[in-house]
Backbone as JSON Lines, residues from 0, in Angstrom:
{"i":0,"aa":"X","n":[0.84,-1.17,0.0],"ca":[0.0,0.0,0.0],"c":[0.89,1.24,0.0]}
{"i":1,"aa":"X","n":[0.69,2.4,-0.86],"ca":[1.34,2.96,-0.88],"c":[0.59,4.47,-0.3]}
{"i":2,"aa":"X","n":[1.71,5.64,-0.34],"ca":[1.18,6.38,1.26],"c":[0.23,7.39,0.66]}
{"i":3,"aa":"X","n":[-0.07,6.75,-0.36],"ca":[-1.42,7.97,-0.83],"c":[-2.58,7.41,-0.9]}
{"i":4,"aa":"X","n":[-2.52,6.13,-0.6],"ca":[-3.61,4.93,-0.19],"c":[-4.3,5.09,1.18]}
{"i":5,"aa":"X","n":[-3.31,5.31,1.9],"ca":[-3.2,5.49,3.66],"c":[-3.65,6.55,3.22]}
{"i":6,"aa":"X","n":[-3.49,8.06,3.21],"ca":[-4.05,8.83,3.6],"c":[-5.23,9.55,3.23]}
{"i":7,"aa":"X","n":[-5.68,8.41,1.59],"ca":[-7.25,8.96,1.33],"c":[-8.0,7.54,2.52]}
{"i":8,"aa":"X","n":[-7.35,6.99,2.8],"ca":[-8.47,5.74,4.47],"c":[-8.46,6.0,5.66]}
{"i":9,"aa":"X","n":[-7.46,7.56,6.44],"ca":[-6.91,7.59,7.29],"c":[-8.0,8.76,7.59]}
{"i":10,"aa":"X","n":[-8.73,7.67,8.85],"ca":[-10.27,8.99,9.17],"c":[-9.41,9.97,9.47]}
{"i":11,"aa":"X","n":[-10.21,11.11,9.45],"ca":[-9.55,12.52,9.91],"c":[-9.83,12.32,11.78]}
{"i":12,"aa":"X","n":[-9.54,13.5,12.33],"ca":[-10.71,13.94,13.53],"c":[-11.48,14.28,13.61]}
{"i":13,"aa":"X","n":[-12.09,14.96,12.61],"ca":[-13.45,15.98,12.11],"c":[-14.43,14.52,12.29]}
{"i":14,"aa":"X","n":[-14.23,13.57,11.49],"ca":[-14.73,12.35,10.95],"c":[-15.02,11.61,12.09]}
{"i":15,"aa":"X","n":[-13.85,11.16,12.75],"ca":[-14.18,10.43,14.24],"c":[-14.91,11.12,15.01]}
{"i":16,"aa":"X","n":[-14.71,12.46,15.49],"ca":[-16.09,12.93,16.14],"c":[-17.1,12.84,15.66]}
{"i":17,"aa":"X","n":[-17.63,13.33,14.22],"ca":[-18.87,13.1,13.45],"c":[-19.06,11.83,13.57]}
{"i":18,"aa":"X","n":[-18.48,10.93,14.01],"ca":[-18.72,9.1,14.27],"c":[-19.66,9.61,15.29]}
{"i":19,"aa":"X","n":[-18.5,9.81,15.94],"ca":[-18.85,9.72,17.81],"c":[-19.9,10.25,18.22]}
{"i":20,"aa":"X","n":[-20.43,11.25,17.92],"ca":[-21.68,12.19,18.36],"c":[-22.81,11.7,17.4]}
{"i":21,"aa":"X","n":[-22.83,10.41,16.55],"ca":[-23.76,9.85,15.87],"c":[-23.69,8.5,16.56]}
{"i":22,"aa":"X","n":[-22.97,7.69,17.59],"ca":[-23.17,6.63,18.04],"c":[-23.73,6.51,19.32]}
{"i":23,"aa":"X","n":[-24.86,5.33,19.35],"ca":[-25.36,5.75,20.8],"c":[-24.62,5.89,22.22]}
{"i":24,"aa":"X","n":[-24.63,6.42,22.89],"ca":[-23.88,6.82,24.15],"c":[-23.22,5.78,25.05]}
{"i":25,"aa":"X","n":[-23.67,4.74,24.81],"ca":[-22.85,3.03,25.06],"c":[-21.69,3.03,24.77]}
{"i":26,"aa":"X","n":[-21.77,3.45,23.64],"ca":[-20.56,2.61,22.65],"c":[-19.48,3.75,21.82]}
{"i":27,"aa":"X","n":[-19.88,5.18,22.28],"ca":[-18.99,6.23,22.27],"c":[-17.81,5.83,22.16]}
{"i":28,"aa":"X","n":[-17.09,5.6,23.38],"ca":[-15.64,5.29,24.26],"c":[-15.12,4.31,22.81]}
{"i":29,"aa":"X","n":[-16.07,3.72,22.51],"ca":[-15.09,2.26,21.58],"c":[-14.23,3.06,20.74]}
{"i":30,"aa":"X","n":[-14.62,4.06,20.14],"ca":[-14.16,5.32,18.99],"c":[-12.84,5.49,19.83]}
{"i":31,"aa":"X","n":[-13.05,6.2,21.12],"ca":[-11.71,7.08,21.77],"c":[-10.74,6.25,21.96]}
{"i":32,"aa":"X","n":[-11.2,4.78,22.5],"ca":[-10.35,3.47,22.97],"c":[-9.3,3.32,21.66]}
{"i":33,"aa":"X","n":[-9.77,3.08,20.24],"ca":[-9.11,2.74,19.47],"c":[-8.7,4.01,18.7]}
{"i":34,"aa":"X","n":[-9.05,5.15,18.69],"ca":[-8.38,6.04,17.78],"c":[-7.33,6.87,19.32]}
{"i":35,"aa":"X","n":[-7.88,6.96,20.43],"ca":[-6.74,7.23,21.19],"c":[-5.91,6.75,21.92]}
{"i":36,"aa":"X","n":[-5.85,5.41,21.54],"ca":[-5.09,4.74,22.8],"c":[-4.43,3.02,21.94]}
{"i":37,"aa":"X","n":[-4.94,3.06,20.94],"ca":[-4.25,1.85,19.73],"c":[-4.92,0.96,19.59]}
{"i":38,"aa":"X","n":[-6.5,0.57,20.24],"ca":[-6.64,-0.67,20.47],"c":[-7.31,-1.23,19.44]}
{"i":39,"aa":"X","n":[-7.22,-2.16,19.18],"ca":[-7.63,-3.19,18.01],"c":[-9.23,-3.05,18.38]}
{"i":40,"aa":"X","n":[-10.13,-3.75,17.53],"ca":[-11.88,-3.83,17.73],"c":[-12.02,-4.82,19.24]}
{"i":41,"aa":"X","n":[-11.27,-5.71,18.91],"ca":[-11.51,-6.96,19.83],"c":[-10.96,-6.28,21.07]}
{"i":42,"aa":"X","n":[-9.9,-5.82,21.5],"ca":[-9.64,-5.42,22.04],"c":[-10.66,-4.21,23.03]}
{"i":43,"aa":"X","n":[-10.54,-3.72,22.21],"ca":[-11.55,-2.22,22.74],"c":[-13.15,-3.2,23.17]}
{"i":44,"aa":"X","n":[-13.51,-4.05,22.72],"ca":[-14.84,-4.39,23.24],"c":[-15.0,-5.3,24.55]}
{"i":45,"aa":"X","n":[-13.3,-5.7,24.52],"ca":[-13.3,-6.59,25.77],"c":[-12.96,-5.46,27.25]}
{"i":46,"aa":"X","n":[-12.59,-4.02,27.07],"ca":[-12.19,-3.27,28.21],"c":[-12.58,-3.75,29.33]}
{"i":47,"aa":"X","n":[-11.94,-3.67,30.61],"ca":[-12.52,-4.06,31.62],"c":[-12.24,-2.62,32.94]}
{"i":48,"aa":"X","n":[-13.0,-2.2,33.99],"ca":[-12.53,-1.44,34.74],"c":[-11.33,-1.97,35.25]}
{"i":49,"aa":"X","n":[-11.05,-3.25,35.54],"ca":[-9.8,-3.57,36.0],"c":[-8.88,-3.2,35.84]}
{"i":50,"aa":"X","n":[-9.09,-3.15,34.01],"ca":[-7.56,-3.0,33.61],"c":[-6.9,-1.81,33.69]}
{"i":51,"aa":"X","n":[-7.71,-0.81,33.88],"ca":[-7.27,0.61,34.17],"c":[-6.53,1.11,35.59]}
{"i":52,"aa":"X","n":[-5.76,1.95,35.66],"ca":[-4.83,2.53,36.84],"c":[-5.18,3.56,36.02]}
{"i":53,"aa":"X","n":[-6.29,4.5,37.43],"ca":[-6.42,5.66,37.33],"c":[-5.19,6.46,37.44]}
{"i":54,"aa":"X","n":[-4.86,5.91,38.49],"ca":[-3.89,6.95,39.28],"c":[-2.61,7.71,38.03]}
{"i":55,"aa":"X","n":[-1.88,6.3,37.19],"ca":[-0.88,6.64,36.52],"c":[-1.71,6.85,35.12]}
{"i":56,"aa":"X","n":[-2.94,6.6,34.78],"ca":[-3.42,7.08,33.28],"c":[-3.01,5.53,32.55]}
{"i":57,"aa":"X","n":[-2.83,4.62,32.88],"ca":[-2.38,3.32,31.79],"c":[-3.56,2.25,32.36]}
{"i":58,"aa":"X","n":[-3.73,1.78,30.8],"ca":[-4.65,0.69,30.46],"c":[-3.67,-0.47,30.36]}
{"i":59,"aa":"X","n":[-3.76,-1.76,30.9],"ca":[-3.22,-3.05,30.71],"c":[-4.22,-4.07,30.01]}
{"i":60,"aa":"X","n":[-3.69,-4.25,28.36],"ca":[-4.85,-4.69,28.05],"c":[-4.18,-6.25,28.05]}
{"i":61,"aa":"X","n":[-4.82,-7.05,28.02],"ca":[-4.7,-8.03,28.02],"c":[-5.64,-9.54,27.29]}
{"i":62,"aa":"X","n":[-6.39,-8.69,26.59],"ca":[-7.76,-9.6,26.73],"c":[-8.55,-9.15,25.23]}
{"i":63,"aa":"X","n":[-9.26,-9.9,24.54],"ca":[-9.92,-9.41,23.11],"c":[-11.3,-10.59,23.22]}
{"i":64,"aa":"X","n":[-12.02,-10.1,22.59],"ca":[-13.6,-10.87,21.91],"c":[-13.22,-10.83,20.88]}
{"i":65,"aa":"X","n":[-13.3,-12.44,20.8],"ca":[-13.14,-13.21,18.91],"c":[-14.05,-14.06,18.83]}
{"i":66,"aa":"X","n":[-14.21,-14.54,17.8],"ca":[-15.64,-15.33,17.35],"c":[-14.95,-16.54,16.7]}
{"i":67,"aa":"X","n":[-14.1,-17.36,17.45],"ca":[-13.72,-18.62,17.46],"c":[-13.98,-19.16,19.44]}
{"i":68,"aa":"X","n":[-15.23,-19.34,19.8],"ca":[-15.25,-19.95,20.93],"c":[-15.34,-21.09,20.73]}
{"i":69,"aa":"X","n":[-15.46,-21.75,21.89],"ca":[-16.0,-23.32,22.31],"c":[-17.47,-23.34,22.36]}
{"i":70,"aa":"X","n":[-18.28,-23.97,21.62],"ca":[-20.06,-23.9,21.47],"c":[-20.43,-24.9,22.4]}
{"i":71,"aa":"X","n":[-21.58,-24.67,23.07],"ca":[-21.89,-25.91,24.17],"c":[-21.76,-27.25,23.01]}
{"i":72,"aa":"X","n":[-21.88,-28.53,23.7],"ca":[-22.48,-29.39,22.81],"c":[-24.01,-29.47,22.53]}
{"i":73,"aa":"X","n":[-24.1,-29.21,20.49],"ca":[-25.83,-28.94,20.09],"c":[-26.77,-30.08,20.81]}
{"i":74,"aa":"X","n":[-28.25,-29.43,20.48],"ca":[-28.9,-30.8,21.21],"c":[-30.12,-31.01,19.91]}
{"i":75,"aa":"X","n":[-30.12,-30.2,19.11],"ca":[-30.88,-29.69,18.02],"c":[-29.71,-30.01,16.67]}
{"i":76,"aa":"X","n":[-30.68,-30.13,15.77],"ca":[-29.99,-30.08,14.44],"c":[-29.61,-28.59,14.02]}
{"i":77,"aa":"X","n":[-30.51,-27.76,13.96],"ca":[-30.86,-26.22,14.12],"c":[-29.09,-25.7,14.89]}
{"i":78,"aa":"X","n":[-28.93,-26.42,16.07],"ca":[-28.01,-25.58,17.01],"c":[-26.64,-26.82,16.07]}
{"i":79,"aa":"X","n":[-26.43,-27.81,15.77],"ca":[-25.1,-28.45,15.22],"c":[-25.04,-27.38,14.36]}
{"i":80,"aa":"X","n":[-25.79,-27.0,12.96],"ca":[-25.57,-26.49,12.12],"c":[-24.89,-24.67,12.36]}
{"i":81,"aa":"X","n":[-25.68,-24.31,13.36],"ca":[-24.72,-22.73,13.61],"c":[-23.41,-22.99,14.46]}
{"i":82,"aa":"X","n":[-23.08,-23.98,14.68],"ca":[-22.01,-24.21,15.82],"c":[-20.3,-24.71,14.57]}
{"i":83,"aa":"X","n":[-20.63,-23.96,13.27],"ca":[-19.68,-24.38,12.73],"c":[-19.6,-22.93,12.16]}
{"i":84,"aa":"X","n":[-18.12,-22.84,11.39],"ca":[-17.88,-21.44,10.95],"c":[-18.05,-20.3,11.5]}
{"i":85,"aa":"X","n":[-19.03,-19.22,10.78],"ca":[-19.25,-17.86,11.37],"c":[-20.21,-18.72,12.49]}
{"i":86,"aa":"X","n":[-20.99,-19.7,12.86],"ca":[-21.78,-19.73,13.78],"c":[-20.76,-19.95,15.05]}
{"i":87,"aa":"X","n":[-19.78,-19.62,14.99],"ca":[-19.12,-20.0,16.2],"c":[-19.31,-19.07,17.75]}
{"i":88,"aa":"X","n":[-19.24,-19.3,18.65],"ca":[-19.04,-18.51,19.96],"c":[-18.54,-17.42,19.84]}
{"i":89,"aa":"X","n":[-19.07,-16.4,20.55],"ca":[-18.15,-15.29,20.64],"c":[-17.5,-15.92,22.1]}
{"i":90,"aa":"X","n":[-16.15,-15.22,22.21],"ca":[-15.58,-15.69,23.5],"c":[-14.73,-14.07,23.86]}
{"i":91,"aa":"X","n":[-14.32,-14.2,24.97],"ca":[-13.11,-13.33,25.86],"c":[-11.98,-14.1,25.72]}
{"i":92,"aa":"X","n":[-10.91,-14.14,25.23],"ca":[-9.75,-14.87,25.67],"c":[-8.47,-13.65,25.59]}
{"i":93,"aa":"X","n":[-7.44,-14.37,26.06],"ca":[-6.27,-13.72,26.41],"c":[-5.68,-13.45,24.79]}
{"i":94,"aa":"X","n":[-4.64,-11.92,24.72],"ca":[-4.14,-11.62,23.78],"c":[-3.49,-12.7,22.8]}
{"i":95,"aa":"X","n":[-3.7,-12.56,21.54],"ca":[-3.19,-13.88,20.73],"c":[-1.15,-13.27,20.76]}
{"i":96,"aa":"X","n":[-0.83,-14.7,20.74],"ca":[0.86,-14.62,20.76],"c":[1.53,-14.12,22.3]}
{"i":97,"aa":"X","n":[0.64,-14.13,23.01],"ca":[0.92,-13.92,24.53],"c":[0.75,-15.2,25.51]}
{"i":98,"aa":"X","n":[1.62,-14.62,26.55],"ca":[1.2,-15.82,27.48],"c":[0.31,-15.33,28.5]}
{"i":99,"aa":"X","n":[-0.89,-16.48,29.37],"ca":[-1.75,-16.07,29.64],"c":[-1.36,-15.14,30.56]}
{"i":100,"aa":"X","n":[-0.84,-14.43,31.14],"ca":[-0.09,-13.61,32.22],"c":[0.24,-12.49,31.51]}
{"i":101,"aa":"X","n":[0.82,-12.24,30.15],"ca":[1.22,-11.29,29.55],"c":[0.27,-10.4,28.8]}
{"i":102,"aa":"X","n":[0.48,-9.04,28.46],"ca":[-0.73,-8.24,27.62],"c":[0.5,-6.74,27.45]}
{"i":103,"aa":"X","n":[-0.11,-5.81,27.65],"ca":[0.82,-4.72,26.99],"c":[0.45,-3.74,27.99]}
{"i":104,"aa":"X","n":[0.82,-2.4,28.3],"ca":[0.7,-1.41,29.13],"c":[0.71,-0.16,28.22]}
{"i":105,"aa":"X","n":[-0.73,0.76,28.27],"ca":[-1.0,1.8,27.74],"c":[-1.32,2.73,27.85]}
{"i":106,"aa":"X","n":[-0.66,3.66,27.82],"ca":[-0.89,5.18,28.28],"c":[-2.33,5.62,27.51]}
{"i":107,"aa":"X","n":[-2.83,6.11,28.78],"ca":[-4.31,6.72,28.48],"c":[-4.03,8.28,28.17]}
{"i":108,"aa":"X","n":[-4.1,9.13,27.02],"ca":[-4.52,10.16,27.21],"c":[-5.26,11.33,27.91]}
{"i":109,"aa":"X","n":[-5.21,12.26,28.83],"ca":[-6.04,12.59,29.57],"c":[-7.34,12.93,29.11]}
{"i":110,"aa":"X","n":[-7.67,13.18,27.83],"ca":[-8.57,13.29,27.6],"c":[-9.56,12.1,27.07]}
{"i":111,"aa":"X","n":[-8.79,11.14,27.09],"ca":[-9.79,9.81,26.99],"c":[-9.78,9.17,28.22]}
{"i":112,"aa":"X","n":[-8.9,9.61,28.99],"ca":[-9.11,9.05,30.56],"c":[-10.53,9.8,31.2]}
{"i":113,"aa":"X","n":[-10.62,10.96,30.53],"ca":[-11.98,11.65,31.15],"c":[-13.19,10.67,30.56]}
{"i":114,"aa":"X","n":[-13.02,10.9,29.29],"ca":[-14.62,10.03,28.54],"c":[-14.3,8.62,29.31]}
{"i":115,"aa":"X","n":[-13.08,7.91,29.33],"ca":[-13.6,6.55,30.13],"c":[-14.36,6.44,31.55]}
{"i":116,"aa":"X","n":[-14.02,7.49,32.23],"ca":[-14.58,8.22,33.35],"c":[-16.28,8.29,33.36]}
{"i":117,"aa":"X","n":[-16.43,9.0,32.16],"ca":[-17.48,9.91,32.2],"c":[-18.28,8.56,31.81]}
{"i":118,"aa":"X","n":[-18.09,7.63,30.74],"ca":[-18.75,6.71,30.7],"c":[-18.71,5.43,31.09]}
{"i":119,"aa":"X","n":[-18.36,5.52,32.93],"ca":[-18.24,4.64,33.84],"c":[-19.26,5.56,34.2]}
{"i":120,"aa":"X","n":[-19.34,6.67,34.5],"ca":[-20.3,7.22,35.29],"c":[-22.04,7.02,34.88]}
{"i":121,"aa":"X","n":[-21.82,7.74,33.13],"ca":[-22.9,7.16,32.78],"c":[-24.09,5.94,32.84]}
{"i":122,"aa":"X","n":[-23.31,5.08,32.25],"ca":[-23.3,3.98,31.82],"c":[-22.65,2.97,32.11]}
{"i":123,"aa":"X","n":[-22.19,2.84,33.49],"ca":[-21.86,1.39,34.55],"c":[-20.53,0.63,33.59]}
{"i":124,"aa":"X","n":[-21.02,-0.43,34.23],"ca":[-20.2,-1.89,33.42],"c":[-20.68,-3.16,33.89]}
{"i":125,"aa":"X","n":[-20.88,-3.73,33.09],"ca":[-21.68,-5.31,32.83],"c":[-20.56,-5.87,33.27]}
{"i":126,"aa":"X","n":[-21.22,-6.7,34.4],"ca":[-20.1,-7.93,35.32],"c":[-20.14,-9.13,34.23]}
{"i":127,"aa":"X","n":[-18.89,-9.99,34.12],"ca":[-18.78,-10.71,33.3],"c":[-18.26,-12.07,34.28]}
{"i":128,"aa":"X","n":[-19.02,-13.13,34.25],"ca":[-18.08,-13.91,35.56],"c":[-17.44,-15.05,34.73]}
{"i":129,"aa":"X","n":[-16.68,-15.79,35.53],"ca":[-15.4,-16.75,34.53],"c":[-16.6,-17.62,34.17]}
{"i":130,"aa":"X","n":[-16.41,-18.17,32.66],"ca":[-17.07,-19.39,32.67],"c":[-16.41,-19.96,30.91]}
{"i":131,"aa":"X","n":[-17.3,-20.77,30.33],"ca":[-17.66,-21.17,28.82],"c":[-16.98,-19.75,28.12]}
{"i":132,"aa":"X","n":[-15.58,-19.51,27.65],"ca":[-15.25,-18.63,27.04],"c":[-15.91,-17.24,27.49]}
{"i":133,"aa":"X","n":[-15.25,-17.35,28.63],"ca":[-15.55,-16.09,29.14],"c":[-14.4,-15.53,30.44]}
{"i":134,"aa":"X","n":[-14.26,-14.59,30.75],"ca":[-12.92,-14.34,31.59],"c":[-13.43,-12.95,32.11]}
{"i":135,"aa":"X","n":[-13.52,-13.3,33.95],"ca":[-14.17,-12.31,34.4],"c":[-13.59,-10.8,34.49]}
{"i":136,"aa":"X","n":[-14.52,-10.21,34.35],"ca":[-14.52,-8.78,35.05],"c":[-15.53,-8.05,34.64]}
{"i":137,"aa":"X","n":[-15.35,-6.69,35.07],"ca":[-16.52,-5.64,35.01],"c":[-16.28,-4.82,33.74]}
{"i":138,"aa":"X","n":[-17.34,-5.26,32.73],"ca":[-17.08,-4.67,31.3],"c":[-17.19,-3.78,30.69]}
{"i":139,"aa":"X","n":[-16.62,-2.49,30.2],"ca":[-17.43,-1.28,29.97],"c":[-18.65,-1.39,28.86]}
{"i":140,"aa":"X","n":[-18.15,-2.51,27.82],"ca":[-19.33,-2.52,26.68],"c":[-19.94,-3.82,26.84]}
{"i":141,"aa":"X","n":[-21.89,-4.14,26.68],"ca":[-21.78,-5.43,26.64],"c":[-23.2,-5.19,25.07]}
{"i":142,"aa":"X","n":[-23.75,-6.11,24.43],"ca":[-24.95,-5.62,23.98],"c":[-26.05,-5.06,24.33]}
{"i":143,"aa":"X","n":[-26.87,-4.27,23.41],"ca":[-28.09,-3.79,23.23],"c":[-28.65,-3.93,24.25]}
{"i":144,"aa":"X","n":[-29.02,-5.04,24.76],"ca":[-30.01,-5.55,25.95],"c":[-29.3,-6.01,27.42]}
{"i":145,"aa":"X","n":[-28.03,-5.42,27.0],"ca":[-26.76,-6.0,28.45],"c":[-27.38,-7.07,29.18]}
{"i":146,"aa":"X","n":[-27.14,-7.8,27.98],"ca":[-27.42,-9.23,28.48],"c":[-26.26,-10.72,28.0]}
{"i":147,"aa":"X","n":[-25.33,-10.04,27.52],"ca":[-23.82,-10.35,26.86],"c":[-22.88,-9.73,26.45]}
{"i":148,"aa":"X","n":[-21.73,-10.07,25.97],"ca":[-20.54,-9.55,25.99],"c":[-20.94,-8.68,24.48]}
{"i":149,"aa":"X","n":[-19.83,-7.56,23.97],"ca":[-20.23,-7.02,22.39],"c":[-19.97,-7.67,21.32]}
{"i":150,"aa":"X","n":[-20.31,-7.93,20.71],"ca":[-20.21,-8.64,19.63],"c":[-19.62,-7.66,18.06]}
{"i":151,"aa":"X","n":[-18.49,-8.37,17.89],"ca":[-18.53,-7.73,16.22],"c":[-19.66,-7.17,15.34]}
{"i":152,"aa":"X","n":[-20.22,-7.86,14.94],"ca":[-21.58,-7.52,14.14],"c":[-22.11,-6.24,14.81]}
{"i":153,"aa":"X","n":[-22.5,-6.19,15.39],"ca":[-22.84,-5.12,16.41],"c":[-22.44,-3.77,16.7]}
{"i":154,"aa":"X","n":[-20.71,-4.25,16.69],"ca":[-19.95,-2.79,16.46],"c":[-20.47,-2.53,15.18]}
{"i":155,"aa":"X","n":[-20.04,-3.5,13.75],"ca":[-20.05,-3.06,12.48],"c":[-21.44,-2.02,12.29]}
{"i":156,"aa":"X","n":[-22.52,-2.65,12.96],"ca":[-23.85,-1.96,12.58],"c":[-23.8,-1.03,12.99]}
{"i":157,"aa":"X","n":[-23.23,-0.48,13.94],"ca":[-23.23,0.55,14.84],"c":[-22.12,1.59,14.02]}
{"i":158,"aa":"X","n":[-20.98,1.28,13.38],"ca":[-20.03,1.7,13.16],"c":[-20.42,2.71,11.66]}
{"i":159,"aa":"X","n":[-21.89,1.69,10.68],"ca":[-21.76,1.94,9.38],"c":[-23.01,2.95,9.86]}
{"i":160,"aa":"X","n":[-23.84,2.83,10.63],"ca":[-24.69,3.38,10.71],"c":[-24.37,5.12,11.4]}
{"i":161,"aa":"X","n":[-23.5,5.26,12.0],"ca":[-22.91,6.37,12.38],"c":[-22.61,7.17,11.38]}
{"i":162,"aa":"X","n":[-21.45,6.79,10.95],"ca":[-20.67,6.79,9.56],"c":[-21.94,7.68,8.35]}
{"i":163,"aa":"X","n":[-23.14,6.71,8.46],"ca":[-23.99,7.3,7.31],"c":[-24.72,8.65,8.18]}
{"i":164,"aa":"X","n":[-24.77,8.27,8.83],"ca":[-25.74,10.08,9.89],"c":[-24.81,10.94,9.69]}
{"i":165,"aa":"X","n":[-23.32,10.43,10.0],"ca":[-22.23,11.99,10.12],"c":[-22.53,12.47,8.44]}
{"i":166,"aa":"X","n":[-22.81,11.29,7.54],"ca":[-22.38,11.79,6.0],"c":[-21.73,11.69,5.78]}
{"i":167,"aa":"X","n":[-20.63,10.78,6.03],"ca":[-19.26,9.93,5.6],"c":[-19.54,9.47,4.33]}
{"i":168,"aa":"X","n":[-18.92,9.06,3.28],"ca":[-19.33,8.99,1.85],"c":[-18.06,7.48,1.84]}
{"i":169,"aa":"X","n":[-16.95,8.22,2.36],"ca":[-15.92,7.21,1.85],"c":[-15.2,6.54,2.45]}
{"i":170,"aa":"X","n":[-15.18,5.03,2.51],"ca":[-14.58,4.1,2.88],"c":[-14.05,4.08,4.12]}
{"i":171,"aa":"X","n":[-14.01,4.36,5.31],"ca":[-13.25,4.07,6.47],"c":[-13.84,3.09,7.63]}
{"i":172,"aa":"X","n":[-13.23,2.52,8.43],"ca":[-13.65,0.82,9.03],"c":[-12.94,1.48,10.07]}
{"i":173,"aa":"X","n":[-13.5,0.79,11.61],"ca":[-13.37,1.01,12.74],"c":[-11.54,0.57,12.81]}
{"i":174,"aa":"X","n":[-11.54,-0.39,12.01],"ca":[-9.32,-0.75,11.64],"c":[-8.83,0.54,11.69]}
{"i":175,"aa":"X","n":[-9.47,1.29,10.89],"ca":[-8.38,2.58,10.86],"c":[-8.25,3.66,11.78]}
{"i":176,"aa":"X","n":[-9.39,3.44,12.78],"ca":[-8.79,4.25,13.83],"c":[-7.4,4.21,14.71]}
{"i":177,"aa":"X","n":[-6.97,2.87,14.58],"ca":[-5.86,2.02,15.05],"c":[-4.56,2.6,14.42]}
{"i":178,"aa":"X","n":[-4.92,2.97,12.84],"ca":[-3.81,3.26,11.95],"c":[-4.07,5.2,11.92]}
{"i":179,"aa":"X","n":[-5.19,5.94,12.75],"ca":[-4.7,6.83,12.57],"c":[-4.1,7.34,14.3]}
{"i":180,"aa":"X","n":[-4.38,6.34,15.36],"ca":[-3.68,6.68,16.63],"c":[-2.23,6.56,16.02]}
{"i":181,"aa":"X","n":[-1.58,5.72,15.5],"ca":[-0.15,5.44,14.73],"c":[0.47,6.42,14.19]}
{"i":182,"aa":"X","n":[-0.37,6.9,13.03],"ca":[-0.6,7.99,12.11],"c":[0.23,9.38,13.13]}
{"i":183,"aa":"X","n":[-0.81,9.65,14.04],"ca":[-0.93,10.66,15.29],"c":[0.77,10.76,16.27]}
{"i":184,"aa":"X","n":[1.14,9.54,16.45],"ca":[1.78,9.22,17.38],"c":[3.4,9.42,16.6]}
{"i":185,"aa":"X","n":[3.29,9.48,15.56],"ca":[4.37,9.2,14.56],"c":[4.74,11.18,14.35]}
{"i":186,"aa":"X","n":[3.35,11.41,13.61],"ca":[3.64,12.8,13.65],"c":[4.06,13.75,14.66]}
{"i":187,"aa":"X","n":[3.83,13.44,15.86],"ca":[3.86,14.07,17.19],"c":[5.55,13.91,17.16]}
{"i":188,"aa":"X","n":[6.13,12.22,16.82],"ca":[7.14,12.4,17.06],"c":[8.12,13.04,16.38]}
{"i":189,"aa":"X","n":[7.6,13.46,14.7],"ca":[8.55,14.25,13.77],"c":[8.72,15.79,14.17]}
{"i":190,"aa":"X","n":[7.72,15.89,14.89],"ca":[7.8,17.7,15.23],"c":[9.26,17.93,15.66]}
């Protein structure tokens, strides 16, 4: 890819706010998580209050929602048949290429340390307890009906549907918030 590729895909800020102030008030933070602080989708949906140290501003992430779980065993023909491929589990598991103990340490911006704040205050966090692809703690995002963990699909709908209210026309995916915290972090350092 070459760098004139990157920078007609590389949301602006204008753009990520016009996200942000078009997504419902849940799922705000997912925007700030990954355009200010690096985190992958999976990542950003698994946040936990845990992982945060107010005190020093750093996130320890450790943890992502992927849609390769373990499915109970079916009891239905109906349930064998979604329990293969995309019908798979969503799960919590530990960072891929890590050991279960290991994850990364991330400086929170102060100004996304506020919105994580503000939407703890808001809007709580869904307890998540150990079980069937699942790894406890207190979650900032869970679905619609906080009655489970977030699901991909879910962001996407949420993501395209924003996207069309701000009047976004062209091509950008919740990935590239990732590549414009990079983007950000790079320039800061050429000054």
């Amino acid at each position: 890819m070459c760098l004139s590729d990157l920078e007609d895909r590389l949301p602006t800020l204008a753009e990520i706010e016009a996200i942000d102030r078009n997504l419902p008030g849940p799922y705000r933070l997912l925007v700030w998580l990954m355009a200010g602080c690096g985190l992958r989708i999976g990542e950003a949906c698994a946040v936990t209050f845990q992982q945060f140290d107010f005190e020093s501003s750093m996130l320890y992430v450790d943890r992502r929602v992927t849609q390769d779980g373990e499915n109970e065993e079916p009891k239905s023909a109906v349930q064998r048949a979604i329990t293969k491929g995309r019908g798979r589990a969503h799960c919590i598991r530990h960072l891929k290429w890590r050991d279960l103990d290991e994850g990364r340490a991330v400086p929170v911006p102060p100004t996304i340390m506020t919105k994580v704040e503000e939407h703890i205050r808001l809007h709580g966090t869904f307890r998540v307890e150990k079980g069937l692809n699942r790894l406890e703690g207190d979650y900032l995002f869970s679905n619609i009906g906080r009655t489970n963990i977030l699901m991909y699909s879910l962001v996407d709908r949420l993501w395209r549907s924003a996207k069309k209210a701000a009047g976004i026309t062209r091509r950008i995916t919740p990935h590239w918030l990732r590549h414009f915290f990079a983007s950000a972090g790079l320039s800061k350092e050429c000054l």
